[in-house]
C-alpha positions as CSV (number, residue, x, y, z in Angstrom):
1,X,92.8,98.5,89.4
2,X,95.4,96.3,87.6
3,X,98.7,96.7,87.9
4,X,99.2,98.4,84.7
5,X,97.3,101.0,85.7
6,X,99.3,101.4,88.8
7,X,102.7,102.0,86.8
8,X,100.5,104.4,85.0
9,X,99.7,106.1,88.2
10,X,103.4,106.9,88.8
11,X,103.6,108.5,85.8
12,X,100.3,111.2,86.2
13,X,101.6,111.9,89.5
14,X,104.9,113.2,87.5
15,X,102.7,115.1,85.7
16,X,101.0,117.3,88.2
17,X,103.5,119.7,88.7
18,X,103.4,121.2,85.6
19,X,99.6,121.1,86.1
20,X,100.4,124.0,89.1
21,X,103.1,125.6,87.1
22,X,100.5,128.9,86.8
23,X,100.4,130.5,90.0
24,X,103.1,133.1,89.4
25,X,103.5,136.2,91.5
26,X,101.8,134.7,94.6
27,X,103.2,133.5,97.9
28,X,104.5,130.3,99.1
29,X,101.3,129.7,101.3
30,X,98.9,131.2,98.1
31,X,100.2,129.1,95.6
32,X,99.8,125.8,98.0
33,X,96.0,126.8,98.7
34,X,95.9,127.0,94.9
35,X,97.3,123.7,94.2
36,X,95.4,122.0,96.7
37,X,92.4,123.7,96.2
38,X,92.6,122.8,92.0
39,X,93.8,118.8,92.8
40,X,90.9,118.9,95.4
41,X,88.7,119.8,92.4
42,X,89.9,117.4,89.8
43,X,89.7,114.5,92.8
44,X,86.2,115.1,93.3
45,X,85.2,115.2,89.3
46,X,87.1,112.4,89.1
47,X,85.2,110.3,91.9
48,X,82.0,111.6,90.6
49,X,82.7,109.9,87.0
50,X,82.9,106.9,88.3
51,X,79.6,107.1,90.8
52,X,76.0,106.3,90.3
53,X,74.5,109.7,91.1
54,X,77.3,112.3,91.0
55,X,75.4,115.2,91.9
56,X,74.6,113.8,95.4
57,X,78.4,112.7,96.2
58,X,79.1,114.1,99.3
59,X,82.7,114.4,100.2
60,X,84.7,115.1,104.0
61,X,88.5,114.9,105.0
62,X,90.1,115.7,101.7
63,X,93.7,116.0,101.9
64,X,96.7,116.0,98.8
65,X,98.7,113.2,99.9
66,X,102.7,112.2,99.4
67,X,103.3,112.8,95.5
68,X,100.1,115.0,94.8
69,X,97.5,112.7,94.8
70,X,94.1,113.5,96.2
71,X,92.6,111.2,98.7
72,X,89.4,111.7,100.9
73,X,86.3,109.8,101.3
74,X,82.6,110.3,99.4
75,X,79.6,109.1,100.5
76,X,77.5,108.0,97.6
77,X,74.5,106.2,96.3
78,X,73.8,102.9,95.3
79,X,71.3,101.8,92.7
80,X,68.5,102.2,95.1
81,X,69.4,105.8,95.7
82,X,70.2,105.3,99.1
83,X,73.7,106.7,100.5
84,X,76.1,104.0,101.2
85,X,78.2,105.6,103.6
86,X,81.7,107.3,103.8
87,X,84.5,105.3,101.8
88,X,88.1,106.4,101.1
89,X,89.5,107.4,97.4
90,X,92.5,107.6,96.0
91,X,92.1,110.3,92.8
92,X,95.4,110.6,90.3
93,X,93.6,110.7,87.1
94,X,90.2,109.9,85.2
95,X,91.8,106.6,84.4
96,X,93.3,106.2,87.6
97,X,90.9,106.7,90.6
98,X,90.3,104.1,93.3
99,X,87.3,103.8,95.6
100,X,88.2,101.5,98.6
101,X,84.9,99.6,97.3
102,X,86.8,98.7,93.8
103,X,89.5,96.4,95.2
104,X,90.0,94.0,98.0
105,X,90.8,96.2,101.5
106,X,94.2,94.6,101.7
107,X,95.1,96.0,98.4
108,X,93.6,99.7,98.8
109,X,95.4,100.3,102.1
110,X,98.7,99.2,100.3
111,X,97.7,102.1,97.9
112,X,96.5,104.7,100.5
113,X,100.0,104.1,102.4
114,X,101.6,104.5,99.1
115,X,99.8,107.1,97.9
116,X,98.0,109.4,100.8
117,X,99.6,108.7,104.1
């Protein structure tokens, strides 16, 4: 991920409240399901874009993180079809979604401090 398309990330995150702007008429605690449950969903179709086989992503400890991003880990396959194990994501947008495998481990901490924690 360049750095280019880490200003870019700053700006979708600005966007995703008015992605959640239609739960009206529900509680505090309904509508935060809601949102979580909807920027859990776009996370995952995000990750599975950029995987070999996405329906065979597995995914565990999904969370929305500081600024409404999505981060979890998948465990998907390689070109052999074998599972690769558990890896952490960071998913803001189709153009913006970071598997720790994409960058050096240095740099996706710095963005899952940033971002999820």
């Amino acid at each position: 991920m360049t750095l280019a398309n880490m200003s870019r990330l700053g700006a979708a995150l600005a966007l995703l409240p008015a992605l959640l702007l239609g739960a009206c008429g529900k509680t505090a605690e309904q509508k935060q399901r809601e949102e979580a449950a909807t920027l859990t969903s776009l996370g995952e179709k995000y990750v599975k874009e950029k995987i070999l086989e996405p329906g065979q992503a597995q995914f565990r400890n999904q969370f929305i993180g500081k600024g409404g991003a999505p981060c979890g880990e998948v465990n998907a396959k390689d070109a052999f079809g074998a599972y690769i194990g558990y890896q952490r994501y960071i998913a803001v947008a189709r153009d913006l979604t970071l598997l720790a495998q994409d960058v050096s481990p240095a740099e996706f901490e710095q963005q899952w401090r940033q971002l999820c924690r």
